[in-house]
Residue, then its C-alpha position, 0 to 999 in steps of 0.5 A: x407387701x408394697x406391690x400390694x399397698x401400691x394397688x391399693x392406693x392405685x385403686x383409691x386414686x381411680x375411685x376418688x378422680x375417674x379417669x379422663x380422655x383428654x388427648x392433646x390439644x393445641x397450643x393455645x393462649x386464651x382471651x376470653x370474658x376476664x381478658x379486655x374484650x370482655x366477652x367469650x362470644x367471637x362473631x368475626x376475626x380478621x387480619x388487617x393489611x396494616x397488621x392490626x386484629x379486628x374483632x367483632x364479639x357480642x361486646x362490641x367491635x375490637x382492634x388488637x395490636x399485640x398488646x392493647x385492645x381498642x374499642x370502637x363506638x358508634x353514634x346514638x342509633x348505630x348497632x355495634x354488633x355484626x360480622x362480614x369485616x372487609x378492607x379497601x385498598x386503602x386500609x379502611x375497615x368495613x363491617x356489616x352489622x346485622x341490622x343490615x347497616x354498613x359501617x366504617x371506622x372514621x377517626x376510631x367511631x363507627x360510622x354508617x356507609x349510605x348505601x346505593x338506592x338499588x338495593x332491595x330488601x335488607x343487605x344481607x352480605x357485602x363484599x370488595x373487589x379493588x374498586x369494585x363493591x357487591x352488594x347481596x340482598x334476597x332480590x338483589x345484586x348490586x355491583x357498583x364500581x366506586x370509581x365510574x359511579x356506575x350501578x347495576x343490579x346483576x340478579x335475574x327476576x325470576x331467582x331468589x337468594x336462599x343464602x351466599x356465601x363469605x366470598x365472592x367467588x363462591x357460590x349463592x344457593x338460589x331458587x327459581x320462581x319457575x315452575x316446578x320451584x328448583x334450587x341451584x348453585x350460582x355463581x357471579x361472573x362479574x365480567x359478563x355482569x350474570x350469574x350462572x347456575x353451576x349445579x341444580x340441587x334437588x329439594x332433599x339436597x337443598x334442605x340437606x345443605x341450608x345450614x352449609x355455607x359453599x365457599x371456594x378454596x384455592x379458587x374453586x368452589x366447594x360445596x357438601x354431600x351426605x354421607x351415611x351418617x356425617x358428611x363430606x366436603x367435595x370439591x368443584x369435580x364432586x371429588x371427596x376432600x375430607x371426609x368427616x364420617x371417618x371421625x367417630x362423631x358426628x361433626x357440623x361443619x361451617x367452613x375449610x381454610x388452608x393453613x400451613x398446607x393443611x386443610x382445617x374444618x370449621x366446626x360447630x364441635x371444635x376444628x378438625x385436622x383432616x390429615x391426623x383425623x383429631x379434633x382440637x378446641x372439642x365442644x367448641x362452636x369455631x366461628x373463624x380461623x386465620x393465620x396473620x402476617x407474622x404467622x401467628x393462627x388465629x381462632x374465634x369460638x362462638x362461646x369460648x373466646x379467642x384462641x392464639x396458636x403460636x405454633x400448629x405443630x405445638x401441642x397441649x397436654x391437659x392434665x387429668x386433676x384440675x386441682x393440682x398443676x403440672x409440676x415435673x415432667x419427664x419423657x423417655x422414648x414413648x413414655x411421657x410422665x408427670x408428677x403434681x404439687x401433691x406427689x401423685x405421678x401420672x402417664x400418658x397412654x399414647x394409644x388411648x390419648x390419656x393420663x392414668x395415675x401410677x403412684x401417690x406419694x405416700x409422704x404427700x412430697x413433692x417429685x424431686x428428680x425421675x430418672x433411668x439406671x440403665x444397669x437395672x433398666x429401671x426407671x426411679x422416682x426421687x422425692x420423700x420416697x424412693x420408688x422403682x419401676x420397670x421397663x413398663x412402669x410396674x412398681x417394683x420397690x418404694x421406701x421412706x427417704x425424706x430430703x431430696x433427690x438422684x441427681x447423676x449417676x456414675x457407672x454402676x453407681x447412684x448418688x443421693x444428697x440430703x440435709x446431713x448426709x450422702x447416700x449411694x447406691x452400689x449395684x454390685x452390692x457395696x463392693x467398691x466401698x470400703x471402711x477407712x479412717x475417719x470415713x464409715x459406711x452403714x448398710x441401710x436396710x432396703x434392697x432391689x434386685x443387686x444393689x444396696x443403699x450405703x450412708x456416709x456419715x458426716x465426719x469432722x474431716x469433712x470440715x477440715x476440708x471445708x465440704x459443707x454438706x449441709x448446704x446441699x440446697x444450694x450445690x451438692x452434686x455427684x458429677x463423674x468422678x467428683x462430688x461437686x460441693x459448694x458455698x456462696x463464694x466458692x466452688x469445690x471439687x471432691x474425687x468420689x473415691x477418695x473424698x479428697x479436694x481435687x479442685x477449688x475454685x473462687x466463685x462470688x455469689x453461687x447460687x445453684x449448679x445443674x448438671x444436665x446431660x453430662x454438663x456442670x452449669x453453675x449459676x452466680x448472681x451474673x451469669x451462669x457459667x459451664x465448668x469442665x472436669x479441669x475446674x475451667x470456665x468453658x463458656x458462660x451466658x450473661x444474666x444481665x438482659x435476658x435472664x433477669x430473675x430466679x433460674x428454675x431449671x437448666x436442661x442440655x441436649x447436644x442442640x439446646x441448652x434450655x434456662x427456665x425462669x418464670x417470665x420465660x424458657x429462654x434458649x441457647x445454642x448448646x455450642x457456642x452460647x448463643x441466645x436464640x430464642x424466648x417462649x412465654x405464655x404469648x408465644x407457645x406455652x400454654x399456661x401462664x403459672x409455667x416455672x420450668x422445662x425440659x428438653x427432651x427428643x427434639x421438643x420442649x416440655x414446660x409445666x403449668x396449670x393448664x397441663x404439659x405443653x409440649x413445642x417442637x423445637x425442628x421448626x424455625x422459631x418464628x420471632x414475629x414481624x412487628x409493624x410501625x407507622x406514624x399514626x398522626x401527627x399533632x402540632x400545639x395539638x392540632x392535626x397538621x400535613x407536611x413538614x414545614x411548621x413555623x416558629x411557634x408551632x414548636x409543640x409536637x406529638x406524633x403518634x404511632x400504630x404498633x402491631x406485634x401480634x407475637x409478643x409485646x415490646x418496647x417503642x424506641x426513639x431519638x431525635x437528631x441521632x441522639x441516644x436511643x430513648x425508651x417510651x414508657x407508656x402510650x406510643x406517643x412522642x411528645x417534644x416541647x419547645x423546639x427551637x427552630x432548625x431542622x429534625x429528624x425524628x427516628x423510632x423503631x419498635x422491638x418486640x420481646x424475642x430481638x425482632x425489629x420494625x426498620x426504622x422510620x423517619x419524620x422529617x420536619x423543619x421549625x422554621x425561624x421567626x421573622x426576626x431573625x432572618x437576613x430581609x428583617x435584619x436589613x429592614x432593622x437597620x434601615x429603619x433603625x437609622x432613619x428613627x434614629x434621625x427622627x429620634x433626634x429630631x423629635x428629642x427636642x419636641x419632647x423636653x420641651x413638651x416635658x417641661x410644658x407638661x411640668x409647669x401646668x402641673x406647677x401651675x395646677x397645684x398652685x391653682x388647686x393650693x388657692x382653691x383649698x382654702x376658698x372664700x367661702x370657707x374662710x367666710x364660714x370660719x370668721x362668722x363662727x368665730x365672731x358668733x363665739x365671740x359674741x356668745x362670749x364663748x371664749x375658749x372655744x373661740x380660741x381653740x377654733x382660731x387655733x385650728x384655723x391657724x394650724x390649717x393655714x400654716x399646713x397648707x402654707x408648708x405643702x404648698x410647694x411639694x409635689x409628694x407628702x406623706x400620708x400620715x401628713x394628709x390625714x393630719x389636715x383632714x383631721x384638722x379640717x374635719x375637726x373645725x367644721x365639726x365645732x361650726x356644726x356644733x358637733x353635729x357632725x361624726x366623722x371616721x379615717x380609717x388609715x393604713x399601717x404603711x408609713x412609707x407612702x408619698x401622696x401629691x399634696x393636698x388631692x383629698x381635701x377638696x373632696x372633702x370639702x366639697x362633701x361637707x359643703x354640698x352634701x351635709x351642710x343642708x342635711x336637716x335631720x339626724x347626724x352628718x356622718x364622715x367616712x374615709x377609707x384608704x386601699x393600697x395596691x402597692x403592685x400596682x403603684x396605687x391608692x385608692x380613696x373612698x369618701x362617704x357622706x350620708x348627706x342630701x345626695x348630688x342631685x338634692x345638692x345641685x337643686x339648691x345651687x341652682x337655686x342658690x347661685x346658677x353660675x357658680x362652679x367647684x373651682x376645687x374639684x375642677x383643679x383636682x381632675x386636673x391635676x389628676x390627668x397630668x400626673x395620669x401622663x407622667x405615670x402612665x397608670x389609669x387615674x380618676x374619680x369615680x362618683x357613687x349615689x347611695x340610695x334606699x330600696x325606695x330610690x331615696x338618696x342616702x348620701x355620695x361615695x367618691x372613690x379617688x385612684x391616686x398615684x404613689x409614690x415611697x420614701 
């Protein structure tokens, strides 16, 4: 009744997914429109001396270094879009675009290449030989030799170019202007500057060919013939080298590369292998195939993006359901078998290069373990189900057995471990066991062929002796004679026939334990460690560097020991321990989501969501060779050649080109033997304030699988600044002693211009103290008392004697100050300004807006003059409206200075000085005078900028509104 339920579901399966032809591919890592190029449309690939891929797609012109994409612009009217890239001698990398316009890269720009005069038509193809440039068109070829400038065009008249080839030793497909027309194959003879014809084609033959390129391989020329229904690529003798009718479709071929001693075709339908007669990249229209220094196969698609084959003898395995991953693999002698995330497990038909369905899980489980007992020579699969099938894995048996999975075998005997018990499966039908104390065994009802499942149930004993089978997920294995039990800090080893602690061992964070071809391997938190039967520690690998996250999987063969993780299969030699080789989706598998593998034959097999990749492990494992050159350096961001910089020029960066094609890594550097330095980052080295002296900056770049660049050196010198070398200190000295005699000499000079420069600022301030209080104001003062006197206006006579006399006695007491306080200022201009406002009968208003600083020393008496001087020559005559008085003060304490603004809205200067000239022609501000005086002394004492800065305020009609005189005084602070 299962064998019929199996059929069943078999048949469901078959008509809910058909079945797929997809036989292997290779290996393959994809860049495609989601990578940075962008595009899936290749045109060209090609691998630069300097390790560098460059890559021409409909998205632009490409580099690739292993790890990042670089794009190349162009000017404004320069195509971007072309193929036919070629590299000079000195590494600069050439491109025809397909407007016929040659370009190079210059400083990472496109630039266009002028080409010679003698080309006719648009340049159809170029090529380089050392000095030697060819340049094809249909009515020319030009060779020009860049070294003697010498130019010649080689193409006889009477011959058009059909179509050349992508090598300059192949051929050309011309035609004759004679009569009749011919078609003939060409070839260049650069030494003798001609061509000659290698064979005539007929018409047929000609448009048999247009679309074929005749290109050369291994130096000679090869060309195309029709077969019955495909064709066949012939060499120089007309003997067949492939032939392409033997494949059962029909195949356009473009080109044949010799890779790896294999012969490649190029093909609109994919890439042919001709020794194996396959296919590989089906439905895809390859537009160049190459292999780069560190080995790696490179394969460009015309809609498909760009391909990586770490390896030609890797292959893929795609899987038959798009829906479901890879999930275990399992492979013995021919048979290949897969199971997905859904329980559905699948066979590799070799002969018909398929996948078929064999069994769907009935409890939609994941596969846990597939393994062979060779007692019933029968294959079972572990998961929610327990399934037998034969030699031919024809189902045999299947039942319900939730929990997990077979893990060894043990003679006659199968092992099974679950959440809360232990199942075996006797194939003698239960023999060996027996009831014991504190021990019982139960028939379970499900048999195949002469072996019965019998449950160990769980017994307080078990506690007693501290086996927790319950944590079966993290060690709970049947090893030989032991069942090997374990918890989070120790490791305990049962005999499996008594179920008595034989062993015990301390082990701090366990984690898991696999048991793989005969081997126990226990993984802790730093290593994973390999036990013998003895409980002993027999090798070990340490986790710190190479295994740093979660181990899926461990797989054993008598060369490999194989450790899964997410980021990596890593192995090891399976003797001795030692590391040996990493595969990532970089460098092999072909699915980027892989999370375990398996070793079986000589191969590794590893999961994913693109199918089963399968690495054959006899080849050498190719750990990529990784270049690294200086790219530039920059000094304070400048560009500069050679070593010797000078003092200043102490701000370095250099520049790296990394190429490591296989997989990525990391830039190391020190400087002057120091410790090594991880860069993060661009491969840029910056170093900042560098004193002077000499360095050595050291760098190398290791790639993910231990492969190094040698290392290399730039060698600079910081030189020291004038200073401090050995002429200037014995410059200093000299001079030093001969400005210390004139130090002396001129010592004498100086006090004496001191005290000069001292006494006329005494005399200064004394000249501007007899100035304040000029005559004429004493004048005005006495004729306005004497008016209120006579007015009989006593008390405000009296008051006005009052202040006149305060006035006199405050300029009395800061007579002979050089500095007095600022508050002392504003009290004499208040004063002051308060007895012209009484002579003016208050017709006059006036402000001070003072500061809040208390601390501020002033030279005595500076302002008052201009003061003065405002309400003399700019209110006095003011006719109409009120005279209005405004003075501010602005402090910067920073720089030692106040400002002060006076401001009028008096007659204005030049109203002013027409009525003194009027008035007095000889007469001069005495007052002022003195002031700028004393202002430029002090301006030499105090080294600080001083002055008076006058302002004429006027209306939108040039009328005058008044003066601003802003006055910069030095300070001075309690």
């Amino acid at each position: 009744m299962q064998k019929y339920c199996f059929y069943i579901i078999l048949l469901i399966v078959c008509l809910c997914k058909p079945f797929h032809v997809v036989g292997q591919q290779l290996s393959a890592l994809q860049f495609s429109i989601y990578s940075p190029l962008g595009t899936n449309t290749i045109y060209q690939i090609y691998a630069a001396k300097d390790g560098l891929l460059y890559i021409a797609t409909n998205n632009g012109f490409y580099s690739y270094n292993g790890i990042t994409f670089k794009e190349y612009l162009s000017s404004e009217g320069i195509s971007i879009f072309g193929t036919n890239i070629q590299e000079d001698e000195e590494g600069k990398i050439y491109m025809l675009a397909f407007d016929g316009q040659l370009l190079n890269i210059v400083e990472d720009t496109l630039e266009e290449v002028e080409k010679p005069s003698l080309i006719k038509g648009k340049l159809g193809q170029f090529f380089i030989r050392g000095d030697t440039w060819i340049y094809l068109s249909k009515e020319s070829i030009i060779v020009e030799n860049k070294t003697t400038k010498n130019t010649r065009n080689i193409l006889p008249k009477d011959i058009e170019i059909i179509t050349s080839v992508g090598d300059i030793n192949g051929g050309i497909i011309g035609r004759s202007d004679k009569q009749p027309k011919t078609y003939g194959l060409y070839r260049m003879v650069l030494e003798k500057d001609t061509i000659e014809c290698l064979k005539i084609r007929s018409q047929k033959e000609y448009l048999a060919s247009i679309s074929h390129f005749i290109f050369t391989l291994d130096n000679n020329w090869i060309d195309f013939k029709e077969q019955e229904h495909n064709i066949a690529i012939i060499n120089h003798k007309d003997s067949v080298l492939v032939d392409l009718s033997l494949y059962p479709k029909k195949l356009s071929p473009i080109f044949v590369k010799r890779i790896k001693n294999r012969l490649w075709v190029l093909c609109k339908e994919g890439l042919y292998l001709s020794e194996t007669n396959s296919l590989y990249f089906k439905d895809m229209y390859i537009t160049e195939m190459l292999e780069d220094q560190e080995g790696n196969i490179w394969i460009s698609t015309l809609e498909q993006g760009l391909f990586k084959v770490s390896n030609l003898d890797n292959r893929l395995y795609p899987r038959i359901n798009e829906n479901a991953p890879v999930d275990f693999v399992f492979k013995d002698g021919k048979h290949l078998i897969y199971s997905d995330f859904k329980g559905t497990v699948y066979q590799y038909l070799t002969d018909l290069k398929m996948f078929r369905p064999i069994y769907k899980s009935l409890n939609k489980g994941e596969i846990k373990n597939i393994t062979y007992n060779p007692i019933c020579k029968q294959y079972i699969i572990s998961g929610n189900d327990e399934v037998g099938f034969d030699l031919n894995w024809q189902q045999t048996y299947t039942y319900r057995s939730y929990g997990g999975a077979f893990f060894d075998q043990l003679s006659n005997t199968f092992y099974k471990g679950y959440v809360k018990n232990i199942y075996f499966l006797d194939i003698r039908g239960g023999q060996r066991m027996s009831k014991e104390e504190n021990r019982t065994f139960k028939l379970v009802p499900y048999k195949y062929d002469e072996g019965f499942w019998l449950q160990l149930e769980k017994r307080e004993s078990f506690t007693v002796l501290r086996v927790n089978f319950e944590r079966s997920d993290i060690l709970n294995r049947r090893w030989g004679n032991y069942i090997i039990n374990g918890a989070e800090d120790s490791l305990t080893y049962i005999d499996a026939r008594t179920f008595e602690v034989a062993h015990k061992v301390f082990s701090p964070n366990l984690k898991r334990a696999y048991i793989a071809n005969k081997r126990l391997f226990v993984v802790s938190k730093n290593a994973i460690k390999e036990y013998n039967a003895s409980a002993q520690v027999i090798g070990q690998i340490k986790r710190a560097e190479k295994l740093p996250n979660r181990i899926t999987n461990i797989s054993v063969n008598d060369r490999f020991i194989c450790i899964s993780t997410k980021s990596g299969i890593h192995l090891y030699d399976a003797n001795n321990f030692t590391y040996l080789h990493t595969f990532t989706y970089k460098n092999g598998i072909a699915s980027p989501d892989f999370t375990k593998g398996w070793l079986y034959d000589q191969s590794l097999y590893v999961n994913g969501s693109n199918g089963i990749s399968e690495i054959n492990l006899d080849r050498d494992f190719n750990k990529g060779k990784p270049k690294l050159k200086i790219l530039e350096v920059l000094v304070n961001k400048d560009k500069i050649l050679g070593n010797s910089l000078e003092y200043d020029q102490n701000n370095i960066q250099v520049r790296y080109q990394i190429s490591s094609l296989t997989t990525t890594g990391k830039l190391f550097w020190r400087l002057n033997g120091k410790e090594w330095i991880e860069q993060e980052g661009k491969p840029i080295v910056v170093l900042n304030d560098l004193k002077s002296g000499s360095y050595e900056l050291e760098a190398y770049f290791e790639n993910e699988l231990g492969s190094r660049t040698p290392h290399i050196s730039y060698i600079f010198e910081i030189k020291p600044p004038f200073w401090q070398r050995w002429w200037f200190n014995l410059l200093i000295i000299s001079v030093l002693m001969l400005v210390g005699w004139l130090v002396y000499k001129n010592r004498l000079r100086q006090v004496h211009a001191k005290n000069t420069l001292k006494n006329n600022l005494i005399g200064s301030q004394m000249t501007a103290l007899k100035s304040q209080m000029n005559p004429h104001f004493i004048f005005n003062a006495l004729n306005s008392i004497q008016s209120l006197i006579r007015f009989k206006k006593n008390k405000e006579a009296y008051k006005y004697i009052n202040k006149f006399a305060i006035l006199l006695r405050q300029t009395l007491n800061y007579s002979d100050k050089d500095f007095i306080p600022l508050e002392k200022e504003i009290e004499l201009l208040t004063n002051y300004l308060q007895m012209e406002k009484m002579r003016l009968d208050g017709e006059l208003d006036f402000l001070i807006n003072s500061i809040d600083n208390q601390n501020i020393l002033i030279p005595s008496m500076i302002i008052q003059p201009f003061v003065e001087n405002a309400m003399k020559h700019g209110l006095l005559h003011k006719r109409t409206g009120v005279k209005k008085l405004e003075i501010s003060f602005e402090l910067k304490q920073d720089q030692n200075l106040l400002f002060c603004t006076i401001i009028d809205n008096g007659i204005g200067r030049k109203h002013a000085q027409e009525i003194k000239e009027k008035q007095n022609r000889h007469h001069r501000s005495f007052s002022t005078g003195a002031t700028q005086k004393r202002l430029e002394l002090l301006q030499q004492l105090k080294h600080q900028e001083l002055g008076i800065y006058y302002t004429d305020l006027v209306d939108e009609n040039n009328q005058a509104l008044g003066t601003k005189v802003k006055i910069t005084i030095p300070i001075d602070e309690v």
